[in-house]
C-alpha positions, -999 to 999 in steps of 0.1 A, spaced: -937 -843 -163 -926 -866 -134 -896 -855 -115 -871 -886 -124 -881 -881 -164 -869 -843 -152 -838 -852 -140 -830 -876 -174 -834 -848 -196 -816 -826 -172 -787 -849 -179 -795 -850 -216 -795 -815 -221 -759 -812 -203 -749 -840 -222 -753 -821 -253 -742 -784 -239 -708 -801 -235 -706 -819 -261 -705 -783 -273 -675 -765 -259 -643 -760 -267 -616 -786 -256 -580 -788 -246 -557 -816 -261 -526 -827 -249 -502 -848 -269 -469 -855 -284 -449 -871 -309 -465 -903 -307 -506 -894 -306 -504 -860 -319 -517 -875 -351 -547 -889 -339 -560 -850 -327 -560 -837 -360 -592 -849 -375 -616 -842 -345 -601 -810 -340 -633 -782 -345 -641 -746 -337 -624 -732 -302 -603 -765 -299 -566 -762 -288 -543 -791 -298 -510 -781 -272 -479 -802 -278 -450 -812 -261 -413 -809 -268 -402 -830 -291 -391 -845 -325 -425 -846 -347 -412 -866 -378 -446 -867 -396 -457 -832 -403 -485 -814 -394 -514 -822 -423 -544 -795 -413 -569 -800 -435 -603 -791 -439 -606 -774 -399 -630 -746 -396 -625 -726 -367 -647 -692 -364 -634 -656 -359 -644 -660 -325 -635 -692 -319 -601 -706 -338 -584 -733 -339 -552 -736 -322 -520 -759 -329 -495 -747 -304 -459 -757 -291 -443 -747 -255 -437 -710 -253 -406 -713 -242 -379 -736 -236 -374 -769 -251 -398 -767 -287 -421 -791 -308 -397 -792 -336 -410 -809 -369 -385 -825 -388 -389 -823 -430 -394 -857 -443 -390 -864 -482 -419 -856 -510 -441 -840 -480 -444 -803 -475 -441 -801 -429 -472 -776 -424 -499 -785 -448 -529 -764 -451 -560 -779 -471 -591 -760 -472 -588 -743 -436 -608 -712 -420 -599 -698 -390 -566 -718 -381 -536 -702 -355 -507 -725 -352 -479 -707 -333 -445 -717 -304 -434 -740 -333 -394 -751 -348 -399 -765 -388 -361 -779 -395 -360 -785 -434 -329 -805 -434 -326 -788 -465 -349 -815 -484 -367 -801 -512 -401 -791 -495 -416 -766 -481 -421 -754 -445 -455 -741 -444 -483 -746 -477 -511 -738 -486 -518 -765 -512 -521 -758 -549 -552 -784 -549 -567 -768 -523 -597 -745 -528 -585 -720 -498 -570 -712 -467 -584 -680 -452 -577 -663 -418 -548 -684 -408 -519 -673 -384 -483 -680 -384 -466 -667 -353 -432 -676 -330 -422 -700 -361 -391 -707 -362 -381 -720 -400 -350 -732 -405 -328 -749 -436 -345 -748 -459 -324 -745 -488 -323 -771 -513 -327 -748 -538 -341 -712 -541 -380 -732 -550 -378 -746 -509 -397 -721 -493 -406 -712 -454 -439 -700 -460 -460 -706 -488 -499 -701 -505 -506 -718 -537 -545 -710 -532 -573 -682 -529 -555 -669 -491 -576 -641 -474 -566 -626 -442 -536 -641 -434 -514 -630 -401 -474 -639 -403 -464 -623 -373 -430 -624 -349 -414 -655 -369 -377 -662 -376 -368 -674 -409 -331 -683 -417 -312 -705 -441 -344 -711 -470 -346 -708 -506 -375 -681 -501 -387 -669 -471 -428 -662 -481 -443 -669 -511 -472 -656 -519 -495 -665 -546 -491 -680 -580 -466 -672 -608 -498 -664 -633 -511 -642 -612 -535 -668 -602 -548 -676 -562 -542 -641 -547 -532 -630 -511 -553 -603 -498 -555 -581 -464 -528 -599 -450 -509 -584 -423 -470 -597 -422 -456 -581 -388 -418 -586 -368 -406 -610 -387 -368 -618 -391 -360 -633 -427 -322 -638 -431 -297 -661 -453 -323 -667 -484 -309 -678 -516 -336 -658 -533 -362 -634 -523 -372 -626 -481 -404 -621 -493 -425 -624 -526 -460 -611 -532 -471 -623 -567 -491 -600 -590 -530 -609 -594 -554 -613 -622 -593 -612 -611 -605 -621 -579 -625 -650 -570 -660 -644 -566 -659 -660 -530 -635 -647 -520 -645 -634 -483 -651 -596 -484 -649 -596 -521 -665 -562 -526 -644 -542 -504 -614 -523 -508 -583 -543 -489 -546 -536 -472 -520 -556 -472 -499 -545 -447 -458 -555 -446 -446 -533 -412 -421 -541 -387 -397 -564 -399 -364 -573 -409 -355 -585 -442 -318 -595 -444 -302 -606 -474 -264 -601 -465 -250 -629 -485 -220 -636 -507 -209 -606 -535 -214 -622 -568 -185 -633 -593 -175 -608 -615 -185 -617 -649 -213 -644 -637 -247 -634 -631 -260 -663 -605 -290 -675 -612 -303 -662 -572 -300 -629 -576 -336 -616 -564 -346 -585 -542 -356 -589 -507 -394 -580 -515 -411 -580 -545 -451 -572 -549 -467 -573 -575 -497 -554 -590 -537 -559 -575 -565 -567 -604 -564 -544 -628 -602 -537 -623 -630 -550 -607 -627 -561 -571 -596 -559 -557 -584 -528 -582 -579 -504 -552 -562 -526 -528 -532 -511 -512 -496 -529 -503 -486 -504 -469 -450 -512 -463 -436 -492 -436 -411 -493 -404 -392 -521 -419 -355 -528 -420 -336 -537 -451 -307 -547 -448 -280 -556 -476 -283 -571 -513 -248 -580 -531 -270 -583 -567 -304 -567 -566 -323 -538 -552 -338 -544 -515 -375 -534 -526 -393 -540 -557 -428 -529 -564 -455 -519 -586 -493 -513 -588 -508 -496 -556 -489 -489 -527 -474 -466 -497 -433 -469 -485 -427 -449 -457 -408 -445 -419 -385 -475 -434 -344 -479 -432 -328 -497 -461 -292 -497 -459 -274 -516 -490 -239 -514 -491 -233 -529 -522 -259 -517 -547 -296 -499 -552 -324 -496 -525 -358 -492 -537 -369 -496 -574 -407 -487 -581 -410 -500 -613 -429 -519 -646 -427 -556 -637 -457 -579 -648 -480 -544 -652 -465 -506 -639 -467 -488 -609 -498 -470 -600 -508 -446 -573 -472 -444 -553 -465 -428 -523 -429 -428 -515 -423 -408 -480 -401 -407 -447 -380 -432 -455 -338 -434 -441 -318 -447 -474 -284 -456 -479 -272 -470 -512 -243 -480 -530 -263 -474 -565 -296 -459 -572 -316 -451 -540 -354 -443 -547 -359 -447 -584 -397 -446 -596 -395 -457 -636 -429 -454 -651 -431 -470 -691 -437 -446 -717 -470 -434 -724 -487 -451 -697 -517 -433 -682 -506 -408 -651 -510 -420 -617 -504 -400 -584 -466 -410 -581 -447 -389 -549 -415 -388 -533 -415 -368 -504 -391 -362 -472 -364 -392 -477 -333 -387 -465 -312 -402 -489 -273 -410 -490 -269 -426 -522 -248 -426 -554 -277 -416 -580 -300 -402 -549 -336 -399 -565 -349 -406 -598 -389 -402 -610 -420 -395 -593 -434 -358 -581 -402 -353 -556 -406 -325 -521 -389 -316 -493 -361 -348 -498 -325 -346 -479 -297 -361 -502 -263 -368 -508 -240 -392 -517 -229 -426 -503 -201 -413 -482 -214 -381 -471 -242 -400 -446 -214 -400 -416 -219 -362 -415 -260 -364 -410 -262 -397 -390 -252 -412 -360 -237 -441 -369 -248 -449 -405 -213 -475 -411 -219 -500 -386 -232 -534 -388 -268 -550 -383 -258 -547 -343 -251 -512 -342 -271 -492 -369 -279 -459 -357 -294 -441 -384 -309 -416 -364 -303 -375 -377 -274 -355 -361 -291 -324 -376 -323 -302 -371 -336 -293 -406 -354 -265 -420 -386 -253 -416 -403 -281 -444 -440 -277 -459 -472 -302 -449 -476 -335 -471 -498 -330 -488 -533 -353 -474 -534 -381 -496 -496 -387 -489 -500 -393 -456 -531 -390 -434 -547 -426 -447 -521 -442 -437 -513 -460 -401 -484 -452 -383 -473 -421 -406 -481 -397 -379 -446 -405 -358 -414 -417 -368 -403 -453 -371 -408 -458 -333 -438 -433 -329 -423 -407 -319 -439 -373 -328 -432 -355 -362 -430 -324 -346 -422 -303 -365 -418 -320 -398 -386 -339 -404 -374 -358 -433 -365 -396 -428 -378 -423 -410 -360 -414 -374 -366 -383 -352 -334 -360 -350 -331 -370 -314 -306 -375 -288 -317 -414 -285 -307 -438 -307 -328 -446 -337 -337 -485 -328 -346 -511 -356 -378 -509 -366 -382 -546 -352 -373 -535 -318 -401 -507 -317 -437 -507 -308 -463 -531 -324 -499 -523 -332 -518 -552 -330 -542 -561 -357 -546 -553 -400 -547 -518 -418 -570 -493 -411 
């Protein structure tokens, strides 16, 4: 080959290596539009401060694991704020893979849309990440929702956002039981001021047969945040048409892939309910080294809602209640499951009710001043930490414990040495919210 028909292909060659790579785009209200459909694997689309008034439409992007796509907003300061705009849901995902989008504000203005969808028509939206979102009024009604999937959604992160002033904070799945959420991780959040539920996890009916993974047994992991529903008490009398737990999750298939998964809920704060319990749950899952304080009625209700709880572990948890505070109800004659309650300390007015109970502290409502630092306070001063050392208690026993992350230490990691009930170490420091306390990085075990 001659040298100059060398040096075209050279150029040819690097022509086409570039083509290649990853790129950086920078834009703002005005062009940010124009960056969406070009947008492919490894690409970041940065934006500037701003009003955005015409939502952020992703659809069909496919980043790779190793390679996402990236919609991002200034990390601090001034934000990209995206402004609601009628008959339009603001974030709208449409057959994505592989999409972060994080450093944004979504201000509802309380239209009737939603903050964040994954569309019913769409086919899915797998391995997408939500982080440093702050949603904000969006409260129309209790159907406007912050965060939302109405589709097959596989390995979703929600991580570090605030959510305040919605209808629902996240909405997971379909009301049939239809498009299911699975391994998603939902970490340090702060959901506050919803008319309706901080977080809903809809019960599922068989899983897709493409859905990624499909064989394997999943984790969805709820750990490390606040859920906050200190709102009006109700009329006495009325029964408002709002009245909703903080969480809610429903049951995994009932066989076939997807009939083991696990919901792991653990070092979470819940705080306050003036007409429902603050957790809700059935099927397969783990509660533990959580702190749910409501003042005005029950705590945590394990119990028949679209099918019945399953295998239940119940363990280390801080509770003070008003009303009932760890009831596991199982309907009659329904085929036995593992179903424990072990080492809760629990200050409540009907303490425990159900399960195989072990080693659990309890008393009533007013008698938690004499155990805890500084059980009475508000949201700013909670210290729910033991004043007490406790007796010599017995081991968990392993499947109520071992297989599950974080359950080692106490709500901030701090050894369990030796066993203690609760979700805070009898120590002379301050029991911190859980939200304030180390994070591990990445999904369940």
């Amino acid at each position: 080959m001659r040298p100059a028909s060398r040096a075209v292909l050279s150029l040819l060659l690097a022509g086409l290596a570039s083509a290649g790579q990853a790129a950086d785009y920078h834009a703002g209200p005005e062009d940010y539009r124009s960056y969406l459909s070009r947008l492919a694997a490894g690409d970041c689309l940065i934006l500037r401060e701003g009003d955005y008034g015409r939502g952020l439409p992703l659809h069909h992007l496919e980043g790779r694991s190793d390679a996402p796509i990236v919609i991002e907003g200034p990390l601090r300061g001034a934000r990209a704020r995206f402004l609601a705009r009628p008959g339009a849901n603001t974030l709208s995902l449409l057959d994505v893979r592989h999409v972060v989008i994080r450093n944004l504000e979504l201000d509802g203005r309380n239209l009737p849309v939603d903050a964040v969808k994954a569309e019913g028509h769409a086919r899915f939206a797998h391995f997408v990440t939500l982080e440093n979102l702050h949603i904000h009024d969006h409260a129309a009604s209790q159907q406007s929702v912050g965060i939302s999937s109405k589709c097959p959604a596989f390995g979703w992160i929600v991580r570090g956002n605030r959510i305040e002033r919605v209808g629902t904070g996240m909405y997971f799945g379909d009301s049939d039981g239809s498009d299911p959420f699975v391994a998603g991780l939902i970490e340090g959040n702060h959901v506050s001021d919803t008319l309706g539920y901080s977080l809903q996890i809809k019960h599922q009916r068989a899983r897709p047969a493409d859905m990624p993974e499909g064989d394997a047994r999943h984790d969805t992991v709820i750990r490390r945040n606040l859920f906050a529903k200190a709102g009006p008490l109700p009329v006495p009398g009325e029964k408002p048409a709002n009245l909703r737990p903080n969480v809610l999750v429903g049951h995994f298939p009932l066989g076939g892939p997807g009939g083991e998964d696990r919901y792991l809920i653990h070092g979470n704060l819940f705080w306050q309910n003036p007409g429902e319990a603050l957790l809700q749950g059935e099927g397969n899952l783990a509660v533990y080294n959580n702190v749910f304080v409501n003042r005005f009625g029950p705590a945590v209700r394990i119990q028949p809602h679209n099918d019945i709880p399953r295998q239940v572990e119940v363990f280390h948890n801080t509770v003070l209640a008003r009303g009932e505070g760890i009831a596991l109800r199982q309907r009659e004659g329904a085929p036995e499951f593992v179903q424990r309650v072990t080492r809760n300390l629990v200050f409540a007015a009907h303490p425990l009710a159900g399960g195989e109970q072990q080693d659990n502290v309890t008393g009533g409502p007013d008698e938690a001043g004499r155990y805890l630092a500084s059980p009475q306070a508000e949201l700013s001063g909670l210290d729910v930490a033991p004043r007490l050392r406790w007796p010599k208690m017995a081991g968990l026993p392993p499947q109520a414990g071992a297989q599950h992350p974080g359950s080692q230490g106490d709500i901030d990691g701090r050894p369990r040495t030796p066993p203690f009930p609760g979700a805070c170490a009898p120590a002379a420091f301050p029991c911190p919210h859980p939200i304030q306390g180390r994070s591990d990085a990445g999904n369940a075990p």
